[in-house]
N, CA and C atoms as a LAMMPS dump frame, in Angstrom:
ITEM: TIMESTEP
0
ITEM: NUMBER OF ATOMS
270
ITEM: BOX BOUNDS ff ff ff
-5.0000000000000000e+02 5.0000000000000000e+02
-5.0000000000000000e+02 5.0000000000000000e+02
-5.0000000000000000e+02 5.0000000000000000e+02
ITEM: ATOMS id mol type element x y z
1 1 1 N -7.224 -17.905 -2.838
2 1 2 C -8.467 -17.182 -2.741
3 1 3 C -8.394 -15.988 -3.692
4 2 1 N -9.509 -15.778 -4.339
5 2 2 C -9.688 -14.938 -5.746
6 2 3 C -10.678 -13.539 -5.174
7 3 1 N -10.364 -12.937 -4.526
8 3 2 C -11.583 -11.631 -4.846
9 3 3 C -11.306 -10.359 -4.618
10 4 1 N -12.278 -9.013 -5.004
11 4 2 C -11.798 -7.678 -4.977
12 4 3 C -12.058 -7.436 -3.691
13 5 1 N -11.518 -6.35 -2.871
14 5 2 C -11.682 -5.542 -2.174
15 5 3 C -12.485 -3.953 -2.398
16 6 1 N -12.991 -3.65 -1.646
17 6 2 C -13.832 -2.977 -1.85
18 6 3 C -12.958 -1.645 -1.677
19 7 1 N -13.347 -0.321 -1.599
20 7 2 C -12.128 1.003 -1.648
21 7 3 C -12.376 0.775 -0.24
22 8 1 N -13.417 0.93 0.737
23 8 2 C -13.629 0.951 1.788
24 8 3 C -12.719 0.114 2.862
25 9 1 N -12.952 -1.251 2.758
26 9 2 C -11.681 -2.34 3.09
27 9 3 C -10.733 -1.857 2.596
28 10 1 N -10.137 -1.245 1.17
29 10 2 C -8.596 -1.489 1.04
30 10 3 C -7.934 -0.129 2.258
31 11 1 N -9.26 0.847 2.551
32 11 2 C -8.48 2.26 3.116
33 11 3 C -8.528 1.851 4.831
34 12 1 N -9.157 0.825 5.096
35 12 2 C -9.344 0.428 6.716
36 12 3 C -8.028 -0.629 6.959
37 13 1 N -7.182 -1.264 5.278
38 13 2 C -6.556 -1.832 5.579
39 13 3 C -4.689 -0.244 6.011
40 14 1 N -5.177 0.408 5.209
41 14 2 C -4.405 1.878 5.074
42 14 3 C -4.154 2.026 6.363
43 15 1 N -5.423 2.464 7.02
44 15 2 C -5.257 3.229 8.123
45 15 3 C -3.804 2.928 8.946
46 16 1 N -3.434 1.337 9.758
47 16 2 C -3.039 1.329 10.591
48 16 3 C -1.335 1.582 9.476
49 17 1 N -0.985 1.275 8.491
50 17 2 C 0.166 1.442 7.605
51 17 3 C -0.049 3.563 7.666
52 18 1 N -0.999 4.049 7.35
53 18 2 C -0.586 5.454 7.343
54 18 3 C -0.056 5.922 8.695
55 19 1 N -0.725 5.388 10.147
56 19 2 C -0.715 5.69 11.455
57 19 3 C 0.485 5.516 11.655
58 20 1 N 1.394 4.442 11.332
59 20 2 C 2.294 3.624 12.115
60 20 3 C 3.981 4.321 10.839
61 21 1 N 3.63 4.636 10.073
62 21 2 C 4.107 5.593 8.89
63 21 3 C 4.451 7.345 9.691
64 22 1 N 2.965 8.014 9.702
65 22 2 C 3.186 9.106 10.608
66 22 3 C 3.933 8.896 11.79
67 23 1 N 3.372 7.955 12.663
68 23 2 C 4.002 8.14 14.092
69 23 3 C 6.338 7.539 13.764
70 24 1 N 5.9 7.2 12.825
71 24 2 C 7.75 6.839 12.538
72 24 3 C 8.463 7.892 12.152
73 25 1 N 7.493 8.999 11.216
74 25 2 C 8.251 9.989 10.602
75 25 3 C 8.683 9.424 8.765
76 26 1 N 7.981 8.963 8.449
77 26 2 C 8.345 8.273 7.082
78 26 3 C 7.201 8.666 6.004
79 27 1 N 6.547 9.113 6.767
80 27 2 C 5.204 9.09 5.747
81 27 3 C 5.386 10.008 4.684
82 28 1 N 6.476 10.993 4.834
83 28 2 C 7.019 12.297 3.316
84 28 3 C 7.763 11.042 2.431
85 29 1 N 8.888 10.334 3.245
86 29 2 C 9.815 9.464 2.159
87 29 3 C 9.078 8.252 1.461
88 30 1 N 7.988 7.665 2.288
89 30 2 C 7.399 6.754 1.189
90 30 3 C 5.939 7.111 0.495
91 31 1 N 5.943 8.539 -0.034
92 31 2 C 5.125 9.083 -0.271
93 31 3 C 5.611 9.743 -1.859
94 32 1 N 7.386 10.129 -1.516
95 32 2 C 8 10.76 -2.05
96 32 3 C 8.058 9.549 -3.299
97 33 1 N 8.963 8.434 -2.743
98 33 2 C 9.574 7.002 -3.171
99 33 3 C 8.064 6.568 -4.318
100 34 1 N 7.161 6.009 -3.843
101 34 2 C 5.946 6.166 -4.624
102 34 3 C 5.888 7.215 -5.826
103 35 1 N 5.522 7.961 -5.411
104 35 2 C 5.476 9.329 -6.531
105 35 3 C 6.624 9.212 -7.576
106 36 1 N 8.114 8.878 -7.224
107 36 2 C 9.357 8.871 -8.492
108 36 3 C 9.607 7.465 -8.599
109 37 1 N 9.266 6.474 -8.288
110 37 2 C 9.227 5.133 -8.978
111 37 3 C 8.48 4.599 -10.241
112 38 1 N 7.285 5.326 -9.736
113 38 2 C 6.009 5.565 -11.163
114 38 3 C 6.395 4.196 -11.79
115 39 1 N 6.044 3.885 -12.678
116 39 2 C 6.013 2.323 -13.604
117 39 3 C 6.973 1.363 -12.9
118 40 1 N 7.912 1.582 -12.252
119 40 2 C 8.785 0.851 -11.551
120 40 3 C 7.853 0.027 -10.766
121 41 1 N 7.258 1.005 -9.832
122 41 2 C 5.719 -0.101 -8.771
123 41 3 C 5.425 -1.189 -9.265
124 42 1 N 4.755 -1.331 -10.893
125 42 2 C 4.334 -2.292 -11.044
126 42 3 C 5.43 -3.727 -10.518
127 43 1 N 6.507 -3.462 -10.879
128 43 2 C 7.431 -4.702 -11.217
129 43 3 C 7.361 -5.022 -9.402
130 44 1 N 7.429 -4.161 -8.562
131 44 2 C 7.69 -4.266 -7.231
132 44 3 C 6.224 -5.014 -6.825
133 45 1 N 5.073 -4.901 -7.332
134 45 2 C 4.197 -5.902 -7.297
135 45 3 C 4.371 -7.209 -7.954
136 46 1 N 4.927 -7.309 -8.805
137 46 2 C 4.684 -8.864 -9.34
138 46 3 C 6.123 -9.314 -8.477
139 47 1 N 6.93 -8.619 -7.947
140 47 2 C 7.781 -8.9 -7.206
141 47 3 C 7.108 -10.065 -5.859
142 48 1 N 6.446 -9.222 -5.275
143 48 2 C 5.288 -9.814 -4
144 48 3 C 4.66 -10.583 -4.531
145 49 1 N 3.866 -10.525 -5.83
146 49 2 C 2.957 -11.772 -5.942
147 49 3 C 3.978 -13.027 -6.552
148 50 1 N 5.006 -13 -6.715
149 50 2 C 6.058 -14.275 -6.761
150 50 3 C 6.673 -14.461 -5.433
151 51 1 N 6.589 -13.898 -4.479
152 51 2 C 6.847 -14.175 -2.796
153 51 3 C 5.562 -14.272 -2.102
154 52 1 N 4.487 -14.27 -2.703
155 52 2 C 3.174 -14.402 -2.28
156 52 3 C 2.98 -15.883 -1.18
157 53 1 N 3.607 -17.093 -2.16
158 53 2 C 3.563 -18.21 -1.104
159 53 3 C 4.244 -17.915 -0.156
160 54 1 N 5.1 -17.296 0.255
161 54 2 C 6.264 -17.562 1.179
162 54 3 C 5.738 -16.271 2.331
163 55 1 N 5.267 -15.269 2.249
164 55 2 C 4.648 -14.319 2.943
165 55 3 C 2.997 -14.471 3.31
166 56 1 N 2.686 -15.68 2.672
167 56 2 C 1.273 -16.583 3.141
168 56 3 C 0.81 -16.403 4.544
169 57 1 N 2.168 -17.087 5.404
170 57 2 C 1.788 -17.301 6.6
171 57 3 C 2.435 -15.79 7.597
172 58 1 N 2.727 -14.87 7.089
173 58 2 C 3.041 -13.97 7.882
174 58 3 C 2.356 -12.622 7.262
175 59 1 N 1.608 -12.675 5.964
176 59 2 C 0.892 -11.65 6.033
177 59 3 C -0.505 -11.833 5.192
178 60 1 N -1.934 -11.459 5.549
179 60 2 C -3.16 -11.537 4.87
180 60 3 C -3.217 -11.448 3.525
181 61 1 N -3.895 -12.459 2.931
182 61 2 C -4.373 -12.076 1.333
183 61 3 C -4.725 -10.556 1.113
184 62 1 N -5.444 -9.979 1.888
185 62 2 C -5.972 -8.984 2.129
186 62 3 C -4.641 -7.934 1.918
187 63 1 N -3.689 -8.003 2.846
188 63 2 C -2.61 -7.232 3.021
189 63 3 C -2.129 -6.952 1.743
190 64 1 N -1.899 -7.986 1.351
191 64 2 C -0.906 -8.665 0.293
192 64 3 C -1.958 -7.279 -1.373
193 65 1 N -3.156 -7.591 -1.2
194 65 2 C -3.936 -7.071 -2.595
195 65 3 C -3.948 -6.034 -2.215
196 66 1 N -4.096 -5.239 -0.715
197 66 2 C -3.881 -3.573 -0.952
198 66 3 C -2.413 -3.304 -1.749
199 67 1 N -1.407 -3.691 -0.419
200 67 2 C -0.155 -3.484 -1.197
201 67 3 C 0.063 -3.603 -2.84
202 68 1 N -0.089 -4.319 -3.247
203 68 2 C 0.121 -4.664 -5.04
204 68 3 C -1.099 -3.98 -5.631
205 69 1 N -2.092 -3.681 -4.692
206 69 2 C -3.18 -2.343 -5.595
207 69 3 C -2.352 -1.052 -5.593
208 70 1 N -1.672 -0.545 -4.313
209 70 2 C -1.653 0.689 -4.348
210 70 3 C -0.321 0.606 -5.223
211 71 1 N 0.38 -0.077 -5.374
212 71 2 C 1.74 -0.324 -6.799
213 71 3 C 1.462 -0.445 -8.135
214 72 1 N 0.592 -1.194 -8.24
215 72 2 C -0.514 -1.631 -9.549
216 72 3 C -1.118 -0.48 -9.983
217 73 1 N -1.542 0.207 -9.532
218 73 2 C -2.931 1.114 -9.829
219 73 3 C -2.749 2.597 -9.406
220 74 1 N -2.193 3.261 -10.409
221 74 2 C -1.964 4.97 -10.226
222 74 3 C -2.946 5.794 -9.395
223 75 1 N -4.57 5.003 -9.488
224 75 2 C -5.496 6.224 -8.627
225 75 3 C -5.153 5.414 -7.185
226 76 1 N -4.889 4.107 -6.952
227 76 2 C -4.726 4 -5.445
228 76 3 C -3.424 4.561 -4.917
229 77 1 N -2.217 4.191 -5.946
230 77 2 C -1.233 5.203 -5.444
231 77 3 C -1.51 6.273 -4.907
232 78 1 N -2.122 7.289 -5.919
233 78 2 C -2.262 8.36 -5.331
234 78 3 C -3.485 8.815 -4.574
235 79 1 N -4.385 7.84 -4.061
236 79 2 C -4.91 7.717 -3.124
237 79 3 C -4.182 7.555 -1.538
238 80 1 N -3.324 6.393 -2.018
239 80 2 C -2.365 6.239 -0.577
240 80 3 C -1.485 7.477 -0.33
241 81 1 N -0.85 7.896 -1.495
242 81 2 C -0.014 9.061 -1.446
243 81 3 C -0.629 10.556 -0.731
244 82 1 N -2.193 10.456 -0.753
245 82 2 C -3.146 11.767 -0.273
246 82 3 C -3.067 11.397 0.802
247 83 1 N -3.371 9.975 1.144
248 83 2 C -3.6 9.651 2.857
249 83 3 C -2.139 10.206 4.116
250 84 1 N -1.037 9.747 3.176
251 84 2 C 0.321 10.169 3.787
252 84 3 C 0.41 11.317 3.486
253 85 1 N 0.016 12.264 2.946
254 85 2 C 0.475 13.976 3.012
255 85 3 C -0.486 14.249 3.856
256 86 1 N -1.914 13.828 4.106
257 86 2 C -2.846 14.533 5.527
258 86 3 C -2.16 14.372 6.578
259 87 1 N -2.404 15.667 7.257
260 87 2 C -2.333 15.448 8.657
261 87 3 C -2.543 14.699 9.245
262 88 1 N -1.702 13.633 10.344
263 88 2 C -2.196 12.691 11.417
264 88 3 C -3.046 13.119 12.423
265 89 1 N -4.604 12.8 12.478
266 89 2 C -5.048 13.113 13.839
267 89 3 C -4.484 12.96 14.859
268 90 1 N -4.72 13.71 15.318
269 90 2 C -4.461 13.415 17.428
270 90 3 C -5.25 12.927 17.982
């Protein structure tokens, strides 16, 4: 299956990865990790999209194109990277 996600979908797919991030205590280190990998990301995406068949049945197309957007693509990085430095609501 071939299509974009919208910013809206990719940040509703965020939410429960930023939530579950905060409530672990991780959300500085893979915020940090992001930020000093810089061009490295990309390769860590085509990494996933060559395990793409094999993570088929245990994780969404959907899943799969945020993840390799926010690696792929410097403004979603640092889109995801803004979401993990906000404060977690209560």
């Amino acid at each position: 299956m071939c299509y974009t996600l919208t910013v809206v979908e990719i940040q509703q797919i965020w939410k429960p990865w930023v939530h579950n991030l905060h409530h672990w205590g991780m959300q500085d280190v893979v915020a940090t990790f992001l930020e000093v990998s810089g061009p490295i990301n990309v390769i860590g995406a085509q990494v996933i999209y060559l395990c793409q068949p094999f993570l088929k049945n245990l994780v969404s197309d959907q899943k799969i194109m945020a993840i390799t957007g926010i690696l792929e693509d410097p403004a979603q990085t640092h889109r995801f990277i803004s979401s993990l430095r906000e404060a977690e609501p209560r």
